[in-house]
C-alpha positions in Angstrom: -47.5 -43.6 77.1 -49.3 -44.7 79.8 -50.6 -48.9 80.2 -53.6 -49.5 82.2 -53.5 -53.1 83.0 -56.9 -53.8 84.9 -57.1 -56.9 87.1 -61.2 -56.8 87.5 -64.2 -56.2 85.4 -65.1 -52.9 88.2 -61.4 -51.6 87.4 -61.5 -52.1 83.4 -64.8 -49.9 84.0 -63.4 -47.5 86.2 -60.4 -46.8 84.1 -62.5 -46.9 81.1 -64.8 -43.6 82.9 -61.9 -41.9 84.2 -60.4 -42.0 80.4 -63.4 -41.0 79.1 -63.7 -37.4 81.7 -60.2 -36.7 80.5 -61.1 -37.7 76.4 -57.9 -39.8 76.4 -57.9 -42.4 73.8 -57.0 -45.9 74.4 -55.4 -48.8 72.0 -56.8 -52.0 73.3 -55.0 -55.3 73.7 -55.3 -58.5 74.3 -51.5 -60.3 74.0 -50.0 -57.9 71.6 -50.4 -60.8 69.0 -52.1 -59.3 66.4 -51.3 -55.2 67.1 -49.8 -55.2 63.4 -53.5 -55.4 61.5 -54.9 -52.5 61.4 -54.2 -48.8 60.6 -51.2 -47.6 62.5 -52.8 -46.4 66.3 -53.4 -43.3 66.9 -54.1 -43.4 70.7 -52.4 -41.9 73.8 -52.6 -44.7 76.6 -53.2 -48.3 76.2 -55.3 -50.7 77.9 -54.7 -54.1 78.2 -56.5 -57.5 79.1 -53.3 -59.7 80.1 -54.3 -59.5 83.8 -58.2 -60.9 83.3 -57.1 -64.6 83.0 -58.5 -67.6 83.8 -61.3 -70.2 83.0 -64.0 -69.0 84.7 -66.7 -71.8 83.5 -66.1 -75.3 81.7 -68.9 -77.6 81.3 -67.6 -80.7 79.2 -71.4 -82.5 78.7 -72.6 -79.1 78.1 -70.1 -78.2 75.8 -69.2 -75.0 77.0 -66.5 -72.6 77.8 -66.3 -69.0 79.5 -63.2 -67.4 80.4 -62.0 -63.5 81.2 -60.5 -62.0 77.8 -57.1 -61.6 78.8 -56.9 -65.3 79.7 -54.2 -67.2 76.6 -55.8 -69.2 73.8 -53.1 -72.0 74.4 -54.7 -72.7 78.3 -58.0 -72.7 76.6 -57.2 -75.2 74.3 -55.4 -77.4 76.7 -58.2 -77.1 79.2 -60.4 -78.4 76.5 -58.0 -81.4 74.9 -57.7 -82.5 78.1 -61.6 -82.8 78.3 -61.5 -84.5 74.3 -62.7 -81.0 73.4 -61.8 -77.8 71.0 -62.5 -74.8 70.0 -64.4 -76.0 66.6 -63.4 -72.7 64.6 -59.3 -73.5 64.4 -58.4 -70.2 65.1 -55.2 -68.7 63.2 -52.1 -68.1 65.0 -51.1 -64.5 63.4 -47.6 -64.8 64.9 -45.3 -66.2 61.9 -47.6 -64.1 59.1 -46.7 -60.6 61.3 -43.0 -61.5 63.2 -44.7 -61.3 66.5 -44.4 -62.3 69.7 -46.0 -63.0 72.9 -49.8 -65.0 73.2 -53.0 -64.7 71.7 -55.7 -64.2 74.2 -59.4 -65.9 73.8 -61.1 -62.4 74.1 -58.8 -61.3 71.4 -59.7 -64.3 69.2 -63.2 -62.8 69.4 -62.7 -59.5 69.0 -61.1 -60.8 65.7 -63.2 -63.1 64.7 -60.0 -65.0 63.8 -61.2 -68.7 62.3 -59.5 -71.2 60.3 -59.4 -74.2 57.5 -62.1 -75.6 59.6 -64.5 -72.6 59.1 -66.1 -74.3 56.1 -67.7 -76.8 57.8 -67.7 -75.3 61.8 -68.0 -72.1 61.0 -66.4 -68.8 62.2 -65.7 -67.6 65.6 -68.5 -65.8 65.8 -70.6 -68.8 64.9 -69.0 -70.4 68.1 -69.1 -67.0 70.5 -72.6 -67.5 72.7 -71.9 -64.9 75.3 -69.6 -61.9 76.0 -69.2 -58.9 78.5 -67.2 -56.0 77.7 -67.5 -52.3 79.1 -68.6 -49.7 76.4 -67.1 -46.4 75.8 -68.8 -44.7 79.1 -67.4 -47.4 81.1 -70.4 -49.3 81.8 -70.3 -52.8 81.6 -72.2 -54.6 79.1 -73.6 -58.6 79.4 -75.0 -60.3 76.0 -75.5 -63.7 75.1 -75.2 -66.7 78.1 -74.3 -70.2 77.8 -77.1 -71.3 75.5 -77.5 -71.0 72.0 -81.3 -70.0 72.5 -80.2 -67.0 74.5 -82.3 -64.3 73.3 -81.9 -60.8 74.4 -82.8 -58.6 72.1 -80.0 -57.1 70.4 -77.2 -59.6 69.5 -74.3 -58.0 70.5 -72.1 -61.2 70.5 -71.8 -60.9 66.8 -71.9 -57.3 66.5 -68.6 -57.1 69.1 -67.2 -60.3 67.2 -64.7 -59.0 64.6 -65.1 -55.2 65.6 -61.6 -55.2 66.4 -61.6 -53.6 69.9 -63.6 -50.4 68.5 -67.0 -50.8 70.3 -65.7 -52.2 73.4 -63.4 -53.7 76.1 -64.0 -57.6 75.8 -64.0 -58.6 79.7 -65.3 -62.0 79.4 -66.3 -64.9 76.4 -68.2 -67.9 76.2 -67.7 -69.8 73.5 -69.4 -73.0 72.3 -67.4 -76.2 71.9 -66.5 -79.8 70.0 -65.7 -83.1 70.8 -62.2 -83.8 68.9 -62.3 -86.4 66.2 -61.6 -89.7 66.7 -59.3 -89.3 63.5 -58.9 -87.0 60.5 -56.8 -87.7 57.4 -56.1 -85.7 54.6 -56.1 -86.6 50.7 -53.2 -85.4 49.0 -54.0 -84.3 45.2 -50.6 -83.8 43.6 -49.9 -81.7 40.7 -53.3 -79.4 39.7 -53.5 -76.3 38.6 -55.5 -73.8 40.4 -58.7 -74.2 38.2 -58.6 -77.9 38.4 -57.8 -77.6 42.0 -60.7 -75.3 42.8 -62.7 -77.6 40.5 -61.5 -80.7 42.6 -62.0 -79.0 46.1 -66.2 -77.8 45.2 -67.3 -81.1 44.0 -65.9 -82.7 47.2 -67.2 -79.8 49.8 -70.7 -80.1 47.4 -70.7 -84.2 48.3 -72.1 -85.8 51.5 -68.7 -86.3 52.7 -68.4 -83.8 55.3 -65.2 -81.9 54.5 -63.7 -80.0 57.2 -60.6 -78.7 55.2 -60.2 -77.4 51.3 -57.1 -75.8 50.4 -54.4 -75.3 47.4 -50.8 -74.9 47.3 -49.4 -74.1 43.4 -46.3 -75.2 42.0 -43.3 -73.2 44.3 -45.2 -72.5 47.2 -43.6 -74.3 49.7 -40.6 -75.2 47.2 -42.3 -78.1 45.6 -45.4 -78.8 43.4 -48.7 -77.6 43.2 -50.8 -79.9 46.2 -54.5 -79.6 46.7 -55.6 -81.0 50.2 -59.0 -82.3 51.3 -59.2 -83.5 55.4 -62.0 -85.2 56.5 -62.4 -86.2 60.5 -64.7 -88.6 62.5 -64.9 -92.1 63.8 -62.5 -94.3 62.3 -64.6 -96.5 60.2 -66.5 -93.7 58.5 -62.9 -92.4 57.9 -62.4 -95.7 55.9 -65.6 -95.5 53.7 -65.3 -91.2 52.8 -61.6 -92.2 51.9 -63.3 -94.8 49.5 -66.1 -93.1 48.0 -64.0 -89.6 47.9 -61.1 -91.6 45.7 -63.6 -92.5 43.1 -66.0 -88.9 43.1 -62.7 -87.6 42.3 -60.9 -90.3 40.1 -60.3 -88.1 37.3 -58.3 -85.5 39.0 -55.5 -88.2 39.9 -54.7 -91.1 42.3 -54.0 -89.0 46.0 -51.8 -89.7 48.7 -53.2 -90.0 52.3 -51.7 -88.2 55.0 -52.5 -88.6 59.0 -51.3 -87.8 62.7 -48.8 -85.1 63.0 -47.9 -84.9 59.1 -51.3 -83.9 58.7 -51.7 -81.8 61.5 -48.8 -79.8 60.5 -49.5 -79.5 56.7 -53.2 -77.8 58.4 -51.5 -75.6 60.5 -49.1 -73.9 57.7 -52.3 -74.0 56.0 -54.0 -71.7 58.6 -51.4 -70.0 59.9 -50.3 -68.5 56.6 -46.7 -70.3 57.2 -45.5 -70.0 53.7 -45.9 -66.4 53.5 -44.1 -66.3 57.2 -42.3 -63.0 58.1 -39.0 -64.5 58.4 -39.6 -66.4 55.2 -39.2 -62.8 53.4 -40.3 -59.6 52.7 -43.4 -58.4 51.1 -46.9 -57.3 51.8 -49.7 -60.0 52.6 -53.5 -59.6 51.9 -56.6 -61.7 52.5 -59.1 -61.5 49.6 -62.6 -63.5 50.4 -64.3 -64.1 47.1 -67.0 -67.1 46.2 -64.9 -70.4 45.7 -65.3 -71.0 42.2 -63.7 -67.4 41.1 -60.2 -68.1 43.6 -58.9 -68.6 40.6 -59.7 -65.8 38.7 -59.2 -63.2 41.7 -55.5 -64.3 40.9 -55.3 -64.5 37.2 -56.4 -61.1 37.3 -54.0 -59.7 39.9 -51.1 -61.5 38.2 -52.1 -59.7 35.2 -51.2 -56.4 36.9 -48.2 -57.3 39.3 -45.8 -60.5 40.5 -47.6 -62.2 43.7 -47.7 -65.7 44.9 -50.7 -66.7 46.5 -52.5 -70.3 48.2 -56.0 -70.9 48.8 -58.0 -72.0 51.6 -61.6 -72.8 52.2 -62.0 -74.3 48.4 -61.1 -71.4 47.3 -63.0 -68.8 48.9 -59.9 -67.6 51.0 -56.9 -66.5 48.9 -53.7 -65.5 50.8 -51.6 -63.9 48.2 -47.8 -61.8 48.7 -47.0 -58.9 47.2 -44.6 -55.8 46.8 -45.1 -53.3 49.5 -48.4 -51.1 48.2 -49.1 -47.3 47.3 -52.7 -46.5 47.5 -52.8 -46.2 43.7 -51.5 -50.1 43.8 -54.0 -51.0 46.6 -57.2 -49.6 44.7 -55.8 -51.5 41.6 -56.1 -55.0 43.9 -59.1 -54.0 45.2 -60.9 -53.1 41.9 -59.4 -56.2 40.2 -60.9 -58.5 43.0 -64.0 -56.3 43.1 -64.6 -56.9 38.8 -64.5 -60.5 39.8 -66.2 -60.7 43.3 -65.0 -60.4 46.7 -63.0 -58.0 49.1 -59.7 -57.4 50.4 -58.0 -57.2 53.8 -54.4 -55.8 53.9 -53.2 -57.8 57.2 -48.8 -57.4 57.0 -46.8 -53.9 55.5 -45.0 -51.7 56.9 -46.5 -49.1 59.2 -46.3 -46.3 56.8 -47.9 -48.2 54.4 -50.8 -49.2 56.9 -50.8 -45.0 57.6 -51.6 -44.8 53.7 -53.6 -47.6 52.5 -56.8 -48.4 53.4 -56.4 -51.8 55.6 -60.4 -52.9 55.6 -62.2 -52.8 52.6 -63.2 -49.5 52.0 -67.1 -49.5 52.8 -70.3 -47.8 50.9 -71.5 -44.3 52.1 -74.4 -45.7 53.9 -72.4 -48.7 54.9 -69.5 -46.0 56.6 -72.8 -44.1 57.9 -74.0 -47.0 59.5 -70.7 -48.5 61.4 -70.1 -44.7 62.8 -74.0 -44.7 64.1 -72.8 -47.7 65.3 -69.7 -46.7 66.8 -71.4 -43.6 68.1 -73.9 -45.6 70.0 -71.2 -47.9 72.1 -68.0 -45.5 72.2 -69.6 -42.0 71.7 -66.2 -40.3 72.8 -64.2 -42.3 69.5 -61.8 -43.3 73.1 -61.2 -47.4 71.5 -58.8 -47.8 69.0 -59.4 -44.5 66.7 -59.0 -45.2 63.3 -57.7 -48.7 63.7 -60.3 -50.2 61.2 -61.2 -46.6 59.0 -60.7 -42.9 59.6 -62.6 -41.1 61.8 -64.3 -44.6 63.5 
């Protein structure tokens, strides 16, 4: 198979045009990371970022970032802590979930709209995304978005290319809005709720003024120990102090928590996004990602558990449940998918086995005018199908 490894914007969009003449269809990658999401590829050459690298704008008082898509997420992020800066998002490092190797990329981050705990409060990748250029599927290249929020130009293709994947696009280039990094953060340590008291315990604090910027639950024998529920809460030192106060008594009846900080803390958060306990070399089993609203976490899981033996956390208060299962048939997987659809929500299948992936739908199987409208869509920017066929549904 052959790798086209373009070191310029020009070349990605030359190679991109000569593919195109010869209908030759292309996997695209960033650092490999993440190639295990998705249905198995069904491509014939692949085409990769990892020589577009470097930081091609950082303005610290602006609070902006652009770099070229190939460029790795770990010299972004040290480009910006060494400025006081980050990316405000917390973007999940796939690597232990799916046994892989080598380094996430920025552009992949956005073409993946990959976010972490913090999305509750910063929002999403796509929230933080403010300009892109990538060269569609005739090999033109495409600019959207700028360096300011109030960058309007017509169609907003910054969130349109953010989580599509790699299907509409080659991501050349990102620019992505940044933070200041917290003076502190510090993390109150609820020992011993169930999920429905945990869930409980997580909503009233995000629903206070208390500026939550993490929300998750461990049950009993997820990490080998009993059921946690974290709240973290960052910012100058002093308000630190008085939301520790006033979120020990909002929450007085759910028990007397422990208070975690500095690398404790920031290690408990990254297990928490990372997926950690459900790590590849941890065991075996299948791994999906249900969103559903908060308050019905908990009875996503009931009602799998009903049907099958999983193990599961929860993130974001409970609107992001992790949960481990046995490897899926597609009668199994439309069984999940209709037990999280009676309650609310959708399911992504993000680690099984390739023939699985081959089998099973991976994204949440869409509506007829929804699937009519993501291949008009697809149409419009790759009208050859040459950009990851099939990675997100058959036939797009």
């Amino acid at each position: 198979m052959s790798v086209y490894q373009p070191r310029t914007e020009a070349e990605a969009a030359e190679m991109v045009a000569a593919a195109a003449q010869r209908r030759e269809r292309l996997r695209l990658v960033g650092g490999g990371t993440r190639a295990g999401i998705g249905r198995p590829a069904q491509d014939e050459a692949t085409l990769s970022a990892r020589s577009l690298t470097g930081i091609t704008l950082y303005e610290p008082a602006e609070l902006v970032i652009r770099a070229l898509a190939g460029t790795p997420l770990a010299e972004v992020e040290a480009r910006l802590a060494a400025g006081r800066q980050m990316l405000p998002f917390e973007p999940m490092d796939h690597r232990p979930l799916l046994g892989s190797s080598g380094e996430p990329t920025i552009g992949a981050v956005a073409a993946g709209n990959i976010s972490g705990p913090r999305r509750i409060m910063a929002g999403a990748a796509r929230d933080s995304l403010i300009g892109v250029r990538f060269v569609n599927g005739r090999g033109e290249v495409v600019k959207s978005g700028g360096r300011v929020m109030k960058n309007v130009t017509g169609l907003d293709l910054v969130k349109l290319m953010a989580g599509s994947w790699g299907t509409l696009g080659f991501l050349t280039e990102v620019t992505f809005k940044v933070l200041p990094v917290p003076e502190r953060a510090a993390t109150l340590v609820f020992p011993g709720l169930d999920d429905a008291r945990a869930v409980e315990a997580l909503s009233l604090a995000l629903g206070s003024p208390f500026e939550i910027t993490g929300a998750a639950h461990w049950p009993a024998g997820i990490d080998g120990g009993e059921a946690r529920s974290f709240l973290r809460i960052e910012g100058f030192s002093a308000s630190i102090d008085y939301r520790l106060g006033e979120l020990r008594r909002l929450l007085r009846r759910f028990g007397t928590p422990a208070v975690i900080e500095g690398e404790e803390a920031a290690s408990l958060w990254a297990s928490v996004r990372d997926a950690t306990p459900f790590a590849a070399s941890a065991g075996e089993g299948v791994v999906w990602r249900i969103s559903t609203a908060p308050t019905r976490g908990p009875l996503v899981t009931a009602a799998i558990a009903r049907e099958r033996a999983a193990a599961w956390f929860y993130d974001w208060g409970g609107g992001l449940i992790w949960l481990r299962t046995s490897p899926e048939s597609d009668a199994g997987a439309a069984a999940l998918r209709a037990a999280v659809a009676q309650v609310g929500g959708h399911a992504t299948l993000v680690r099984a086995p390739e023939a699985v992936r081959a089998a099973v739908p991976v994204f949440e199987p869409l509506a007829e005018p929804l699937m009519r409208l993501t291949a008009g869509i697809k149409a419009a920017h790759d009208p050859a199908g040459l950009f990851n066929p099939g990675r997100m549904y058959p036939g797009v």
